[in-house]
N, C-alpha and C positions, 0 to 999 in steps of 0.2 A: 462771646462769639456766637454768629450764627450759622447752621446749617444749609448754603443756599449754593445752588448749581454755577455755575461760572459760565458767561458763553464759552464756548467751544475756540475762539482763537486766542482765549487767552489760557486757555490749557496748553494748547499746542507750541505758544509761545514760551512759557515754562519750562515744557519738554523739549524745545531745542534750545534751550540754553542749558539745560542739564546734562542736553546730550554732547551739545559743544563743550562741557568745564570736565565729562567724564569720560567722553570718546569712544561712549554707548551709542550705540544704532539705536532710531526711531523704535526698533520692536522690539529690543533689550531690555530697553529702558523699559517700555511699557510692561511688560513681561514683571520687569524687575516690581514696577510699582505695585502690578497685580500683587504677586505675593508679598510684598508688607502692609497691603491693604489686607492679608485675611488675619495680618502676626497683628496689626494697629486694632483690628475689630473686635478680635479676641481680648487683647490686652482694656478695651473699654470697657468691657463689662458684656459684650452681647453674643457670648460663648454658648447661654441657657440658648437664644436663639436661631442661631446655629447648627446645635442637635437637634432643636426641635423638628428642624426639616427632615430628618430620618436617619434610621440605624445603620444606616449601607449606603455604601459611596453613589452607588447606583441612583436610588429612593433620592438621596441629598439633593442630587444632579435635576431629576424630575420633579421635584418640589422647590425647585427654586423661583419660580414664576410665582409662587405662592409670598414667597419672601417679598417680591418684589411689588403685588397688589397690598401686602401689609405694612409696607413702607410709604407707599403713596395714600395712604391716609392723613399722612405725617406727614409729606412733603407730597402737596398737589399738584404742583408746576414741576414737577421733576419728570424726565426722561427716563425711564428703564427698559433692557430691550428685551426683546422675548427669547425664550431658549426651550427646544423641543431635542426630548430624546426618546431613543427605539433601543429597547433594552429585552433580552430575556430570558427570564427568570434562570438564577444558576451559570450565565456567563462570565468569562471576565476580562466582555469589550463590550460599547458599544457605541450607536453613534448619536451627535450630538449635531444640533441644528443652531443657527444665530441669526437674528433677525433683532435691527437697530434701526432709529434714525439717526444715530451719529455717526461721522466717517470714520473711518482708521483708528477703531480700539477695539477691536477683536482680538488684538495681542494683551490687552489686559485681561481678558476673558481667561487666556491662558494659563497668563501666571494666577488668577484668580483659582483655576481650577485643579492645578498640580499642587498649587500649595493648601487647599482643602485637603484634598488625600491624602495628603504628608500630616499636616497636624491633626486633622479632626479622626482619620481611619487608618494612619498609619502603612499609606502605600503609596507605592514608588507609578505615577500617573505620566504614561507617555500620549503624547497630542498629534496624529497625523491629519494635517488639513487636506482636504480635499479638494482636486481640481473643479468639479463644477456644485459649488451649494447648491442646498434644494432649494431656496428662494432666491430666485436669480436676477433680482432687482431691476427687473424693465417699467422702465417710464418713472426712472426713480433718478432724480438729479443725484451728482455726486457717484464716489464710489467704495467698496470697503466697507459695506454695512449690511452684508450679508457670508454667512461663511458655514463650512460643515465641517467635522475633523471626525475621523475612528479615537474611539478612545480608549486604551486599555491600562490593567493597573497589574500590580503583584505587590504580594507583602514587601514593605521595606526593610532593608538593614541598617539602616541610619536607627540612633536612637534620639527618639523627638522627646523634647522638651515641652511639656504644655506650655503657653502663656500664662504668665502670671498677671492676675488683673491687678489696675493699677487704681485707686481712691481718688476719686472726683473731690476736688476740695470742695469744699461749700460755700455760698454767699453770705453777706452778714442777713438778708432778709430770709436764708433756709435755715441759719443756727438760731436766730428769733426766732421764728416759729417755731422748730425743734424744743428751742428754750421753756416756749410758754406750752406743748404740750406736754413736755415731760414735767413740770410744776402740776400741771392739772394731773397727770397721774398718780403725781406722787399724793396730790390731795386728799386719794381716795383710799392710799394707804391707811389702815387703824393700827396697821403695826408697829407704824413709825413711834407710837407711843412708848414702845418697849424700848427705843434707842435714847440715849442720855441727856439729859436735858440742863443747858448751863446760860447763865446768863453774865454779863461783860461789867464788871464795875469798874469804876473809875481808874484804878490801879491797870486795870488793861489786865487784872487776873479773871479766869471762869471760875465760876462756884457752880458744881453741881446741883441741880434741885431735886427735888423728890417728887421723880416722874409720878407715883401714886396719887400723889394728890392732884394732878393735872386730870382735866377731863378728857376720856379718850373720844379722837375725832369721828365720827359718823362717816360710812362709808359711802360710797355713790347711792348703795341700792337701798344703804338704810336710808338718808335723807328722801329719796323717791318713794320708801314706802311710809314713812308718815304723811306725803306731801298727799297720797290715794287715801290714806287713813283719813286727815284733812276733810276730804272729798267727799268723803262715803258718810261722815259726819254730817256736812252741809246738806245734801242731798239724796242719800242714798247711795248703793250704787250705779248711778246715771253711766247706762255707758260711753253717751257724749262727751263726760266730762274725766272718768278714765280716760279715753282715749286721750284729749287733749294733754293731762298729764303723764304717760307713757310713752306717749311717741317721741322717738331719737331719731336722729341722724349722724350719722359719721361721716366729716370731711374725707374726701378721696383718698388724699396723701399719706391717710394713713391705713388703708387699704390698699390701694394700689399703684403703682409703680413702673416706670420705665425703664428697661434690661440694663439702662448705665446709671439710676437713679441711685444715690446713697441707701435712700430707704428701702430698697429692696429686701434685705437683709430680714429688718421686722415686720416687712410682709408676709414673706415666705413662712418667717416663723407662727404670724398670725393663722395663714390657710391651711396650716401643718397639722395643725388638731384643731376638732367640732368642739372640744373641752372649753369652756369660757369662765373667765375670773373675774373676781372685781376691776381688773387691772382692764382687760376688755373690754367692759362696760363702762369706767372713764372715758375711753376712746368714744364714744358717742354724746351726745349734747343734747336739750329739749329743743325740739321742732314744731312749727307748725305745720311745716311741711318738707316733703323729701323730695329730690329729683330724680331716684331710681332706685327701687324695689330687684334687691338680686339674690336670682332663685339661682339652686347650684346643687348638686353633690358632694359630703362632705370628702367620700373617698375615692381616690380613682379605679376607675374598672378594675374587675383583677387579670386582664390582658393588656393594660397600659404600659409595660415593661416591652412587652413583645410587640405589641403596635406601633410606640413612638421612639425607644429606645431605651439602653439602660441608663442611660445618663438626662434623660428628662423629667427634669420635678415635677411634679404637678401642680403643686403648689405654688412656683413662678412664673408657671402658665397661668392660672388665674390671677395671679395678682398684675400679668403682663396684659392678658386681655383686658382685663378690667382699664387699666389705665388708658387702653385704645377706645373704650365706650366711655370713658370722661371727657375724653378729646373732642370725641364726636357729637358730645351732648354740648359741651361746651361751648367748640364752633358752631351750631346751630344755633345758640341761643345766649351766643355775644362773640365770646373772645376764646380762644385757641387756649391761648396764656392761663385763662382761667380756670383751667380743669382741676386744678388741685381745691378749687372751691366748691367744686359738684359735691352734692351728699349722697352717698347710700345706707338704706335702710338692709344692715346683714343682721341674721339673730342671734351669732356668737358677740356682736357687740352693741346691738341695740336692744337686747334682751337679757335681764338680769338673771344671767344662768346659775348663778349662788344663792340665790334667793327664791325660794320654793313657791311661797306667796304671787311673788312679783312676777317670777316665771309663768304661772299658772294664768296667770290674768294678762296678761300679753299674750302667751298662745293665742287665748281664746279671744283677741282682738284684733290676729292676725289678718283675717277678713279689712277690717277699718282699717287699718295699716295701710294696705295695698290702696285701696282707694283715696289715698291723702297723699301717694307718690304718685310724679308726673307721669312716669315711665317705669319699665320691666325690664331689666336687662337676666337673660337666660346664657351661663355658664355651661352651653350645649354641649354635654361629652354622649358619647353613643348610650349610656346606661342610664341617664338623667329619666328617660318612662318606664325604667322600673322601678322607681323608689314613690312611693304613695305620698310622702309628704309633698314630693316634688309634682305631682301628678294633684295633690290638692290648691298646691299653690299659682298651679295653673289653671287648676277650675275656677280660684276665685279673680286672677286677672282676666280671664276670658268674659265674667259677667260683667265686672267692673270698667275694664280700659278698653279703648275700642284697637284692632288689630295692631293696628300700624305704629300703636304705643309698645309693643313689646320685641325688642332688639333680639336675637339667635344672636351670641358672640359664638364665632365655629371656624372663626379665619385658621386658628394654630391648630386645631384638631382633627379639621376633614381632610384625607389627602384618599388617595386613590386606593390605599390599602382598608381606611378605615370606612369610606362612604358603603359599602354593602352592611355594614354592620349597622349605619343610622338606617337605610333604608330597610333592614330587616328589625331593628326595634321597630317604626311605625306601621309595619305589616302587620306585625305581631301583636299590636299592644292591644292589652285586656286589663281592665281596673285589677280583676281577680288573680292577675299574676303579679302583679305591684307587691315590692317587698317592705313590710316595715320594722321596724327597730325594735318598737315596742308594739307585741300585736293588740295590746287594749286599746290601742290610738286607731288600729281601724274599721272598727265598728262606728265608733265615734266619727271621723274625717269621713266613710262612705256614706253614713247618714246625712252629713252636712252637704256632700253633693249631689243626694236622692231629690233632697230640699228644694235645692235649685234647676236640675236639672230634670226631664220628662222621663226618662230613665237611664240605667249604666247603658243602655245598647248607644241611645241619642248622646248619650254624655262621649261616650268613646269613638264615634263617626267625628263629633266636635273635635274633640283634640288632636286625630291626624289628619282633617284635611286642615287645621290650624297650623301644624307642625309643618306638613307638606309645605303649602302655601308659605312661610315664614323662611323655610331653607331654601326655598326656590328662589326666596327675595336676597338668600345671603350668599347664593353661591350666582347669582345674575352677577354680580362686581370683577367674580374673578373671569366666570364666562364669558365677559364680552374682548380679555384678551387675543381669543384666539377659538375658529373651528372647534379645534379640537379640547380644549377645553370645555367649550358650550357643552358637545355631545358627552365629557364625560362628567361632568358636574350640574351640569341644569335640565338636560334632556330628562336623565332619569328620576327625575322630580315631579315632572310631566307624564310618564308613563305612569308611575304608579298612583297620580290621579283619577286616570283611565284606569286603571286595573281595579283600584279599589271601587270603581261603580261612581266614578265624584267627576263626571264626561263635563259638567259646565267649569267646574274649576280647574280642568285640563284643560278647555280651551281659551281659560282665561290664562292660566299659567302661560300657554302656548303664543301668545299675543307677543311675549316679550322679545324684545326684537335688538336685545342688548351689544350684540355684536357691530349692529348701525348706530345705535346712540352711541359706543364710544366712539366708533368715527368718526360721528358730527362735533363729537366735545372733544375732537382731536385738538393737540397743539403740533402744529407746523414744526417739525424743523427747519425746515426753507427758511419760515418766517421769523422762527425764535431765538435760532441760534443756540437754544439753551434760557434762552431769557421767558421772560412771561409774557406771552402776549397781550395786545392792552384788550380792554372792555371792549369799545371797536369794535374789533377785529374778531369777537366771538361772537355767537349767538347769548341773546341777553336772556334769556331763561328755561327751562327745563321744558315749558310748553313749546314754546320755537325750537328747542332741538328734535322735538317728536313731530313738528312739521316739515321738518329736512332731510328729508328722508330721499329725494332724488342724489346720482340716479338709483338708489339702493334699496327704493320700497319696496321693493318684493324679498324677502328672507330667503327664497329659494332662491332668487336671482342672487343676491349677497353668496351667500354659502354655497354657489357653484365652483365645481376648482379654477374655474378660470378668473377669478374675482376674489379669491380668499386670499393671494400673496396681497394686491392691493388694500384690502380690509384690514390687515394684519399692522401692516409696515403704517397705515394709518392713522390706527387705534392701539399703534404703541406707544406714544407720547400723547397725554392726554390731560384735560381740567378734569384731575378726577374728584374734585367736590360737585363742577357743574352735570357731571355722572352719575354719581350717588344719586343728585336731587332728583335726575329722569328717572332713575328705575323707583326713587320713592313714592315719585308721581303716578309712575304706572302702576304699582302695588297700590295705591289709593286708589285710583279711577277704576283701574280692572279687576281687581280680583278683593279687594275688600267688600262692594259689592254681593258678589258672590258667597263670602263666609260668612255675610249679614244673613242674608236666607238661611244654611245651614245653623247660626246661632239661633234664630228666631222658631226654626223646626226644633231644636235642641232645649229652650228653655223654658221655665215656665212662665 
């Protein structure tokens, strides 16, 4: 089965035969549905995602707009509406805004949002709608697709039950694959030697052999490290020809993972400790080449409990982002479906961390590594520019890939409590306060960036307006939902371009005019019903949407209040792949440019 929207009258048509066979009123029912929509979600598997939206019923309510740009990655033809709330700090009410292109399911919002309370925070959530909503839908066909309500909550007395999640069977082509990689792991077992060994004669009886005499099997890293010994025989040690023999890659699927994928399970348990085994080092394969080089943190901050909550792994956070930047990679450069085929290059599994030798000589080709993967994907947590490995392995994609090859994954991380803290690491960041694990590694790692770069002052101007520039491109997707996200998620990306003294790539940042490209890459409800609009009927590429800009080319004109309920209700159904592609556009044309000059100041 697949995931796919339904027009809108044949929802409606459902609901009133449900409502005729149960003798439930239109906004009962709907009501009703809400809430076993949040018992159905939970029980899928996407509980981890859920919390991730915040620790407080409040936070939840206001990051859900976030949920719903992380969704439409996955589903681009989908409809989500917008929801704004006024909340503050220490109360326990407030109010809640609703803004749709679909009619008459604001009651599902409802049941949606009482029954959030109840299972995820344990409170009893009463909803008074309001006579006049703040967006009061003029020149908007239709009715019921805008609403406000007071919201307040109190501990409950009911005792809630969590959902218990429920096991996605598998297809015969995920238990094959499972099949044939758990064989390959078991491969690399030398242990398996120790287990008994019997062979089948004719009688149908086993006879024991005498494992001693069996030759025990060669582990992944031993086999790799004769195949270098090999190498180093022929020719020295050539480091063209290491390289060729060291480099791995690990299929996605077994990295990362979908919040309702089976395999989440040995994902988590993979990003749960930096410790790597032989058993990790099966999970990767010999490569000529990788599709995405991912830099990351092995630990979470140590304010990630009070940030995101107590019930947020971290661990299924990255293995969840990750599976979002295979999708992405994927879709660009074939098929959607394909993403379990994407490789990354991690070093708990493409690095033979049991093997002292093998170890040592991959580090030191980490550099060739990076330039042999198409892309960078960056596991951006706010502490990611303190840690100097992470801070070297940015120096080496900054000389090797050009900008717009290296992804910021920050969808699940940034939210309004945490963005002061990214913005105060790249105020702040100094090579000299970079932490390392081991400090003999950073004599060594700062020399290797002295090397390339004119000096640590130039090297460190490089890396944030890098950083800048890069979250300016990742928080423009959720920006263009709405005013008021723009100002608090991309504006202040822009100013501290201008603050930091970087006034050309402030006003290249400032160019971006995201709030109008999703408009223009709007999909109609008039016209859609829900459905996809055909080719037609849209603007046929990312260029044509940045010339359609009437009547809305001016951003001041757009972003006047007289003009923001229009923009809004517009640019909330949208192609948001033909989305994506404008603002990549614009990050190439505009501002890549720009951090061409500051690299070319910066290297040698």
């Amino acid at each position: 089965l697949e995931a796919v929207q339904q027009p809108d009258e044949v929802t409606f048509k459902l609901l009133a035969a449900t409502c005729e066979e149960t003798e439930l009123s239109l906004e009962d029912a709907l009501e009703a549905f809400g809430r076993h929509l949040v018992t159905f979600t939970m029980q899928s598997g996407y509980a981890g995602l859920l919390k991730s939206l915040g620790p407080t019923f409040p936070v939840f309510l206001t990051n859900v707009n976030y949920l719903h740009n992380h969704l439409e990655r996955q589903h681009p033809h989908a409809l989500f509406p917008y929801i704004e709330t006024n909340y503050e700090h220490g109360q326990d009410s407030l109010e809640m805004h609703y803004l749709s292109t679909r009619p008459r399911l604001k009651q599902l919002l409802v049941g949606i949002v009482v029954e959030v309370g109840l299972q995820l925070f344990g409170l009893d959530v009463s909803m008074t709608e309001q006579s006049s909503p703040r967006y009061s839908q003029r020149n908007i066909a239709g009715s019921e697709r805008a609403a406000s309500w007071e919201i307040s909550w109190r501990p409950t007395s009911q005792k809630c039950a969590t959902p218990r999640p429920t096991t996605p069977k598998a297809s015969f082509p995920d238990i094959h694959a499972a099949m044939v990689d758990f064989g390959k792991l078991l491969s690399s077992f030398d242990v398996l030697s120790t287990f008994a060994c019997c062979v089948a004669e004719d009688d149908h009886e086993f006879t024991p052999l005498d494992c001693s005499t069996q030759p025990a099997e060669l582990t992944e890293a031993e086999r790799k490290f004769e195949a270098v010994q090999a190498v180093r025989g022929a020719d020295g040690a050539a480091t063209s020809r290491l390289e060729e023999v060291l480099l791995r890659a690990t299929p996605a699927h077994l990295l990362a993972a979908g919040w309702t994928d089976d395999s989440m399970k040995s994902c988590i348990n993979f990003w749960s400790s930096s410790v790597g085994t032989a058993l990790n080092y099966a999970m990767s394969q010999d490569a000529d080449a990788v599709d995405i080089f991912v830099s990351h943190t092995w630990l979470p901050p140590a304010d990630w409990e009070e940030m995101m909550g107590p019930d947020v792994n971290y661990a299924e956070m990255k293995a969840a982002t990750l599976a979002v930047m295979a999708k992405d990679f994927a879709q660009e450069h074939g098929s959607f479906q394909d993403w379990h085929q994407i490789t990354f290059w991690v070093d708990k599994a493409c690095i033979a961390q049991e093997h002292p030798e093998l170890k040592k000589l991959s580090i030191n080709l980490l550099d060739n590594f990076i330039q042999r993967c198409d892309s960078m994907c960056v596991l951006f947590c706010w502490t990611y520019l303190q840690r100097l490995w992470c801070v070297y392995e940015w120096a080496c994609v900054l000389i090797h890939k050009p900008t717009e090859k290296v992804y910021l994954q920050t969808e699940l991380f940034v939210r309004e409590e945490t963005l002061p803290l990214y913005l105060q690491a790249v105020r702040n960041f100094s090579l000299a306060k970079t932490k390392c694990g081991v400090e003999a590694d950073r004599e060594v790692l700062e020399a290797q960036i002295r090397q390339a770069y004119i000096s640590k002052q130039q090297f460190e101007v490089l890396v944030k307006a890098t950083v800048i520039a890069l979250m300016a491109r990742s928080m423009a997707f959720r920006a263009g939902r709405s005013p008021k996200l723009y100002f608090t998620y991309f504006q202040p990306w822009v100013a501290l371009a201008f603050e930091l003294g970087m006034d050309e790539l402030g006003s290249a940042l400032d160019s971006c005019d995201c709030l109008t490209w999703r408009r223009v890459a709007t999909i109609s409800s008039e016209n859609s019903g829900g459905k996809k609009v055909q080719p037609q009927d849209r603007p046929a590429s990312a260029a044509e949407v940045r010339d359609l800009m009437s009547p809305f080319s001016s951003r001041g004109h757009a972003l006047s209040p007289e003009h923001q309920e229009d923009l809004m209700q517009m640019g909330i159904g949208v192609n948001s792949l033909l989305f994506h592609q404008v603002i990549s556009d614009w990050f190439e044309t505009d501002v890549v440019p720009v951090l061409a000059k500051i690299k070319e100041a910066s290297t040698k």
